[in-house]
N, C-alpha and C positions, 0 to 999 in steps of 0.2 A: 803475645801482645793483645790488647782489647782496647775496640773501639766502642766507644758509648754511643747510643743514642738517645738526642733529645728528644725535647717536649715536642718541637716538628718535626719528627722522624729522620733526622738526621746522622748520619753517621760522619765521627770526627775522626780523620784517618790517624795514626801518631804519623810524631815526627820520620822515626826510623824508616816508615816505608813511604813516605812521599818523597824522601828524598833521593830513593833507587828511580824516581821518575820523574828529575825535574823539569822536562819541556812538555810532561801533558797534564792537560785540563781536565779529560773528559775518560771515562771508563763508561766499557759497555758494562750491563748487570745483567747475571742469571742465575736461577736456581737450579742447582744441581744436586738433587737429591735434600739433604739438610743443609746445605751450604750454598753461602751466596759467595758469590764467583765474582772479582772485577779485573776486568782485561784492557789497560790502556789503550785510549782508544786516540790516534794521529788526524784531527779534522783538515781538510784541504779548505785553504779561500776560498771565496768564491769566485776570487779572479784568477785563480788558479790555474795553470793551461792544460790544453786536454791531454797534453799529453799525459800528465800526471794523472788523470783518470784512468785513462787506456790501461796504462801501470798498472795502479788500485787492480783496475778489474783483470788483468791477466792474471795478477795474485789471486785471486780469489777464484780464477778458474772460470768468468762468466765472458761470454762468447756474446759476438754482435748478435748471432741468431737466438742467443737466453733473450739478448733486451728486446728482440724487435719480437720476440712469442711474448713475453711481459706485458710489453705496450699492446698488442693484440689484445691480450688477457684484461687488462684494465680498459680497453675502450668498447669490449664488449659487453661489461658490467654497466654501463649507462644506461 
């Protein structure tokens, strides 16, 4: 299948593959090697409850001590 892009850099996804993903909006983008790579991406509310966070981050494998060395790491940047 081929997606075009326009005049603003846009790309038109086709039908056939938006339709394998109809409740997302948003895809992360990377290049990988000569290929760009899009990986549905699920956004949480913002009124979201934590718990649904806590989730998020167990999947991804980051620990209350990754955020609180994070947050370190960023307020020592100031």
């Amino acid at each position: 299948m081929l997606a075009k892009k326009t005049s603003k850099n846009q790309l038109t996804l086709p039908k056939e593959i938006v339709k394998e993903f109809p409740e997302i909006d948003y895809f992360d983008v990377i290049i990988s090697g000569r290929k760009i790579v899009l990986t549905p991406v699920k956004m949480n509310p913002l009124d979201a409850p934590l718990s649904s966070v806590r989730e998020k981050m167990n999947k991804l494998g980051i620990s209350e001590a990754d955020v609180a060395r994070a947050v370190t790491w960023a307020r020592k940047r100031k």
